[in-house]
C-alpha positions as CSV (number, residue, x, y, z in Angstrom):
1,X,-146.7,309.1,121.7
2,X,-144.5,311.8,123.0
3,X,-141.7,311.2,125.4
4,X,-140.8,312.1,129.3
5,X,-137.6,312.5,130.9
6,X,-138.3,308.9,132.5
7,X,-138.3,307.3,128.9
8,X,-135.0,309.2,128.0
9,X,-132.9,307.6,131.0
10,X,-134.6,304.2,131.3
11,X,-132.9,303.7,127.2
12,X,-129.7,304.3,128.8
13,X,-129.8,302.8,132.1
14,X,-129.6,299.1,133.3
15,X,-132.6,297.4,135.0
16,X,-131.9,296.9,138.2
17,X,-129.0,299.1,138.9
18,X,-125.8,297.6,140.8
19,X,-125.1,298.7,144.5
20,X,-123.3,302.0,144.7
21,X,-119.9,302.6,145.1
22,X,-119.0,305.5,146.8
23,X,-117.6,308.0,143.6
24,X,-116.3,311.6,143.8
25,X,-116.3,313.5,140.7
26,X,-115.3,317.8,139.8
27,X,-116.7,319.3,137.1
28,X,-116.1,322.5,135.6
29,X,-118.5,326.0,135.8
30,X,-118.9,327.4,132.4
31,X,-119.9,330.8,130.7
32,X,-121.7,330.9,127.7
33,X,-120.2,332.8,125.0
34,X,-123.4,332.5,122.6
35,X,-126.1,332.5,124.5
36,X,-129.5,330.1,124.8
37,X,-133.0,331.5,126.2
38,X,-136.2,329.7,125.6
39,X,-136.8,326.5,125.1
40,X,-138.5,324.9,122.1
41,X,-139.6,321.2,124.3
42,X,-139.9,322.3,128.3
43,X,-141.2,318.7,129.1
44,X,-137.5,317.4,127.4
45,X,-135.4,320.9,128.3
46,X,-134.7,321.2,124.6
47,X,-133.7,324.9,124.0
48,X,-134.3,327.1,120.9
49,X,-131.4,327.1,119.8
50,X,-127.4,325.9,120.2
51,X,-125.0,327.5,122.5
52,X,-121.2,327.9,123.1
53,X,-119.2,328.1,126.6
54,X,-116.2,328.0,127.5
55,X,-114.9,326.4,130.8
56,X,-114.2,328.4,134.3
57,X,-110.8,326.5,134.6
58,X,-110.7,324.9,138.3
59,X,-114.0,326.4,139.5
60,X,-116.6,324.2,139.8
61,X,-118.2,321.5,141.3
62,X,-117.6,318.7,143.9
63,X,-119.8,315.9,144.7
64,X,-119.2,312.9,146.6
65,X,-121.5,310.0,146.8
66,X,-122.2,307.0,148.9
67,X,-124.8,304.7,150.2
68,X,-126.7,305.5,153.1
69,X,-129.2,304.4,155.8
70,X,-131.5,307.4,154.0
71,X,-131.6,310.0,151.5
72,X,-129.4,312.8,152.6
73,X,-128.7,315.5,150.9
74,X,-124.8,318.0,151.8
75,X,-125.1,321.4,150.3
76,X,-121.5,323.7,151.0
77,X,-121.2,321.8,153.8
78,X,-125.1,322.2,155.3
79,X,-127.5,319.7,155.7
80,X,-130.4,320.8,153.2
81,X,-134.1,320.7,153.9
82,X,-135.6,318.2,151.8
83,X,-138.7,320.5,151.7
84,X,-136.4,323.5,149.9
85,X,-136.7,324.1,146.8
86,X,-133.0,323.3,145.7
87,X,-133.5,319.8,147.4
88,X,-136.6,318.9,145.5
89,X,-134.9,319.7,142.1
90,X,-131.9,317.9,142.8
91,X,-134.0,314.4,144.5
92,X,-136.4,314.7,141.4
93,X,-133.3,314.4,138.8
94,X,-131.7,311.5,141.0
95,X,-135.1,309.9,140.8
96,X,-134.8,309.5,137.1
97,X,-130.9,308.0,137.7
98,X,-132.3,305.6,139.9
99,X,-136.1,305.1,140.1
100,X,-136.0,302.1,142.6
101,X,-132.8,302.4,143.7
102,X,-131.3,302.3,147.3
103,X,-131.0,305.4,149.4
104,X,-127.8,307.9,148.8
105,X,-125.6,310.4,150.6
106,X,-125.0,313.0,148.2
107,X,-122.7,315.4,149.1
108,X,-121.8,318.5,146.9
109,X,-119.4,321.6,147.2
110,X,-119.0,324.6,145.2
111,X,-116.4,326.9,144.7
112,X,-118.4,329.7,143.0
113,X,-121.4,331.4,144.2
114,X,-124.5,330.0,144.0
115,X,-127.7,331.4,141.7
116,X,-125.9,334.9,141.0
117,X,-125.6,333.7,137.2
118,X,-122.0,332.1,137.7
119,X,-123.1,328.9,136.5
120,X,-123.4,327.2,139.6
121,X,-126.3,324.9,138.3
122,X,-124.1,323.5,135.6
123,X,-121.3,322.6,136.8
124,X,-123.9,321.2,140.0
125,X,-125.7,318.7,137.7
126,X,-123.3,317.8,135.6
127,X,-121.0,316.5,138.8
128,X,-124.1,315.1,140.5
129,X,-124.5,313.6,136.8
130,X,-121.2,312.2,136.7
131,X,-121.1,311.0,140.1
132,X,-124.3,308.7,139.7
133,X,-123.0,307.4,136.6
134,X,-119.5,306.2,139.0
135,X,-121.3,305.2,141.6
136,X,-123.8,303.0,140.0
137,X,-121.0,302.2,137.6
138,X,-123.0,302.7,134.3
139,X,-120.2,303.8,132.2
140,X,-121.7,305.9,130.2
141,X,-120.4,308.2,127.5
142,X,-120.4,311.9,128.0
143,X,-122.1,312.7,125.3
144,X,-125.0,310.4,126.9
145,X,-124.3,312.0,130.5
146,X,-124.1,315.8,128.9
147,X,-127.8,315.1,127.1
148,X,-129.2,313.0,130.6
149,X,-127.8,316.4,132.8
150,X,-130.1,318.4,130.3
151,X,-132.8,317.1,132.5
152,X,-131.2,319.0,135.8
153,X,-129.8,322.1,134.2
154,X,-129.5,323.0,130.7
155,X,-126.2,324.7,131.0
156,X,-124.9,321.4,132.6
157,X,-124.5,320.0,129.6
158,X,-121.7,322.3,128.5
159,X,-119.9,321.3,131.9
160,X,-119.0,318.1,130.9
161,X,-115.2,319.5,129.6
162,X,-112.8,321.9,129.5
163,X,-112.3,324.6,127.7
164,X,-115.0,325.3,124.5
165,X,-117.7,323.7,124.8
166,X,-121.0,324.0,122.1
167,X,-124.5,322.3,122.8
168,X,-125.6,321.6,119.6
169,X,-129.8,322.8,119.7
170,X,-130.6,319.3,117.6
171,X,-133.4,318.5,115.3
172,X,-134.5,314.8,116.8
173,X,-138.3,315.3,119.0
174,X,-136.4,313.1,121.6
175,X,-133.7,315.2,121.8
176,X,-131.0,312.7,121.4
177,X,-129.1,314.7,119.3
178,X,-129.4,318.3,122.0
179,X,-125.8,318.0,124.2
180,X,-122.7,319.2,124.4
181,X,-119.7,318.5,122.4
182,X,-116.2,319.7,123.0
183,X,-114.0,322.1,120.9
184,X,-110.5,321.0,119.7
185,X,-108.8,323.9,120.7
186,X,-106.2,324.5,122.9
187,X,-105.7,328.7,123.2
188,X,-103.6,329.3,126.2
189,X,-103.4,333.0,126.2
190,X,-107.5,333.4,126.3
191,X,-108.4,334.9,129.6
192,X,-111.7,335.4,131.5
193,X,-113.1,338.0,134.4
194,X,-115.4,337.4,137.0
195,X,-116.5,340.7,138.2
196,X,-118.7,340.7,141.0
197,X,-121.8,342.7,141.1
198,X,-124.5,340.5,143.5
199,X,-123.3,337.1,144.7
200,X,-127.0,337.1,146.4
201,X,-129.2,334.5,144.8
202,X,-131.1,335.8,142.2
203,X,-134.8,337.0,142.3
204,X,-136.3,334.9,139.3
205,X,-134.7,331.9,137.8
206,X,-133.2,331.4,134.7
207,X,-136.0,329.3,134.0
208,X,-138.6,330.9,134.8
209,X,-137.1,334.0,133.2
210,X,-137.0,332.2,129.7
211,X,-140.8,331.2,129.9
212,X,-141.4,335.0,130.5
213,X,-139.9,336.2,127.8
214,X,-140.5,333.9,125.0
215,X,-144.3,334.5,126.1
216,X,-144.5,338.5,126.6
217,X,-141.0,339.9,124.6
218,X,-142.4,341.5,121.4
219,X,-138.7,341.0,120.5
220,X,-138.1,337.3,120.7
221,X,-139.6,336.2,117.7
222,X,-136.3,337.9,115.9
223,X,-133.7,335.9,118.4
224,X,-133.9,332.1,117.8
225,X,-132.2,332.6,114.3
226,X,-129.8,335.9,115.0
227,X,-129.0,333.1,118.6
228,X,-127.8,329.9,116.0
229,X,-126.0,332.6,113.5
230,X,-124.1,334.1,116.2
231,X,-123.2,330.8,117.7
232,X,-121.8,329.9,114.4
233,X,-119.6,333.2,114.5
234,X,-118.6,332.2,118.0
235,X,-117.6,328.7,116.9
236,X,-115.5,329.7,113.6
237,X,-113.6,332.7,115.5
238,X,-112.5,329.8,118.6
239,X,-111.2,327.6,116.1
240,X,-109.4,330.3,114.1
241,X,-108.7,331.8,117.6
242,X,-109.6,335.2,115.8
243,X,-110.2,337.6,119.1
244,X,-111.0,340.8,116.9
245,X,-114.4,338.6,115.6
246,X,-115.0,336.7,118.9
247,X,-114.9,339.8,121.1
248,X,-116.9,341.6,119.5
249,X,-119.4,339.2,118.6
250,X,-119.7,337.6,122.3
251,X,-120.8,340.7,123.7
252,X,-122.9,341.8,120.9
253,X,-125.0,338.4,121.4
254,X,-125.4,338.7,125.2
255,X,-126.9,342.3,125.1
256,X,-129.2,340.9,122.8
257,X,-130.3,338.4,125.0
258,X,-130.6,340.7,127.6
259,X,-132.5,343.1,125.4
260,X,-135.1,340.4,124.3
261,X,-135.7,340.1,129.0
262,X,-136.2,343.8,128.9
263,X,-139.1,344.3,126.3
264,X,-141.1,341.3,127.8
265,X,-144.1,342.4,129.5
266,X,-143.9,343.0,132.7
267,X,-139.8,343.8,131.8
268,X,-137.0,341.6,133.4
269,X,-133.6,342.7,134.0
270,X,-131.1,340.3,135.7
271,X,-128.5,343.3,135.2
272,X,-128.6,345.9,138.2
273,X,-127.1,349.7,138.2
274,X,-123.9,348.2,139.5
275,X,-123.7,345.8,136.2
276,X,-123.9,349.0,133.8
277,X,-121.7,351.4,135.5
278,X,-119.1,348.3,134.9
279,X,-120.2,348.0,131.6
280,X,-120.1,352.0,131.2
281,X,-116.4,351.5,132.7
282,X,-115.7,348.9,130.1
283,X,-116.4,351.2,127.3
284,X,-114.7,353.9,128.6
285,X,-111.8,351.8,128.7
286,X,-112.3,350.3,125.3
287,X,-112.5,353.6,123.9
288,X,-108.9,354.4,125.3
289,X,-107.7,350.9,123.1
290,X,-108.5,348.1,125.9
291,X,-109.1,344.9,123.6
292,X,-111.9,343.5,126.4
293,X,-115.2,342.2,125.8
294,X,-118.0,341.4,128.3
295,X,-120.8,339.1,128.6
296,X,-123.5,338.3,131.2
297,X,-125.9,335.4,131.4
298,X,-128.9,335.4,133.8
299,X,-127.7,337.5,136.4
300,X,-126.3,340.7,137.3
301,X,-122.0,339.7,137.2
302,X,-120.1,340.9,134.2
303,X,-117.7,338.5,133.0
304,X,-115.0,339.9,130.7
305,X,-113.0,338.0,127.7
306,X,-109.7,339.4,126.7
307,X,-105.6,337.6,126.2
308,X,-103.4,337.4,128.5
309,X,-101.6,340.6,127.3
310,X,-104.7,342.8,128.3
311,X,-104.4,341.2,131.9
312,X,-102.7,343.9,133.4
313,X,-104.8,346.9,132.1
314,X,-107.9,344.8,133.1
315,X,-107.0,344.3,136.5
316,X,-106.2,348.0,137.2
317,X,-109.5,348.8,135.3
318,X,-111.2,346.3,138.0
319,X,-108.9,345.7,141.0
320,X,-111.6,343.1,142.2
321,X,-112.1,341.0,139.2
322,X,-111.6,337.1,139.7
323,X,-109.1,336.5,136.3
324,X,-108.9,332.7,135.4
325,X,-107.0,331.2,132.5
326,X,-109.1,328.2,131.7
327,X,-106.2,326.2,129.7
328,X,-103.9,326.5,132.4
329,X,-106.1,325.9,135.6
330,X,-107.7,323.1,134.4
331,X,-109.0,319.6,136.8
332,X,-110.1,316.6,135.4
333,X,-113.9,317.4,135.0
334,X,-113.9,312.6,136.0
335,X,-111.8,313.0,139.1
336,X,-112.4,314.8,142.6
């Protein structure tokens, strides 16, 4: 008899759950450095195959929760609708938290843009995550709360920590063994760019966009297996801290990815003209000895990795890029 998401939190959560306390929680944004697409269980949000992130230092998440009269939902500030879209997803996941439990006030604010493919659903879930496991005072392990945020947002359960972050792909059918674990590595001079391309929310989801392409791309069939090898790469060069083999290697994998979108039938490209003339640039630079290396996930933003000695060539490369240094900018992803 095959599992639902409702099986997978009622293992983990108590029967009746206490009052709420009101609980505010941060928790971090993340870019993946080896890339998922596709899922292998849709039903349990089990993807094809493992990935690696690394944390967005201090941008992120907030969400505060307490009881209320009625469900209400705080989005940046803004009442939302429960008829929208966003609302539904994020009452459905709740739902699984706490199936007969009393009505909450969820409030939530993030500090990056929202669907542009900075993440926002990750680090979203995994605070809204954390916050109902503080307010309902489950106590729950993160490992536990990284594989329950599956259920919201893949991603999420890479958002659970700082810094490295891999979501092991797992082998069990209930997917108790598919969440994130964090890397024991501490590499201050690592950097990251947020260039901006379209902050606009995108035009097909992320997950939507996997179904596509693992149904129509003549070229997926090749990127389950080349996905896990790279991830591997990725994982060994972090803990050697060996930039000349992550760089390279990082952006290698996401192009891939992004090739695999563009072959499916009809083709879909999250990048836009605007994401290859900064790619183009990039090169260009590269070329002239710049040690940077891009990625981008389901959306048309570059994000560059480099150290800290390339900052200054990068910045005058791309006078608007966003530069974070995620080991030094970092907020308890358990505290507001």
């Amino acid at each position: 008899m095959s599992l639902n998401p409702a099986d997978i939190f009622a293992r983990h959560l108590p029967d009746p759950l206490p009052d709420p306390i009101a609980a505010e929680v941060f928790a971090p944004s993340n870019i993946a450095l080896a890339k998922y697409w596709g899922k292998r269980d849709k039903a349990l949000n089990l993807p094809m195959n493992s990935s690696l992130s690394i944390s967005l230092g201090g941008l992120g998440t907030t969400t505060r929760i307490t009881g209320a009269a009625q469900d209400t939902l705080i989005f940046n500030g803004q009442a939302l609708p429960s008829a929208s879209a966003a609302a539904a997803k994020i009452w459905s996941f709740v739902a699984l938290f706490r199936p007969n439990g009393p009505p909450l006030r969820i409030e939530t604010q993030n500090s990056i843009p929202t669907a542009a493919g900075l993440a926002s659903s990750a680090s979203g879930f995994a605070a809204l995550t954390l916050a109902l496991n503080a307010a309902f005072q489950t106590k729950l392990p993160l490992e536990t709360l990284s594989q329950l945020a599956r259920f919201g947002s893949g991603s999420a359960t890479r958002s659970f920590w700082h810094g490295f972050v891999r979501w092991a792909k797992g082998d069990a059918p209930d997917g108790s063994d598919s969440h994130g674990h964090a890397l024991s590595v501490d590499w201050p001079e690592f950097r990251i760019a947020l260039l901006p391309v379209d902050t606009g929310p995108k035009a097909q989801s992320s997950r939507d966009g996997m179904a596509h392409t693992l149904a129509t791309s003549p070229l997926y069939a090749a990127w389950p297996a080349q996905a896990e090898a790279d991830c591997d790469t990725v994982e060994r060069a972090v803990k050697e801290q060996d930039f000349r083999v992550l760089g390279p290697i990082v952006e290698a994998n996401a192009l891939a990815m992004h090739a695999t979108m563009m072959a499916a039938r009809p083709a879909l490209s999250y990048l836009k003209a605007a994401s290859w003339a900064r790619l183009d640039a990039l090169w260009a630079a590269r070329a002239e000895g710049l040690e940077a290396y891009a990625t981008a996930d389901a959306g048309p933003n570059i994000k560059l990795i480099f150290l800290a000695s390339q900052t200054d060539d990068v910045q005058t490369l791309f006078p608007d890029a966003t530069v974070i240094a995620p080991f030094n900018e970092r907020r308890d992803p358990s505290a507001p």
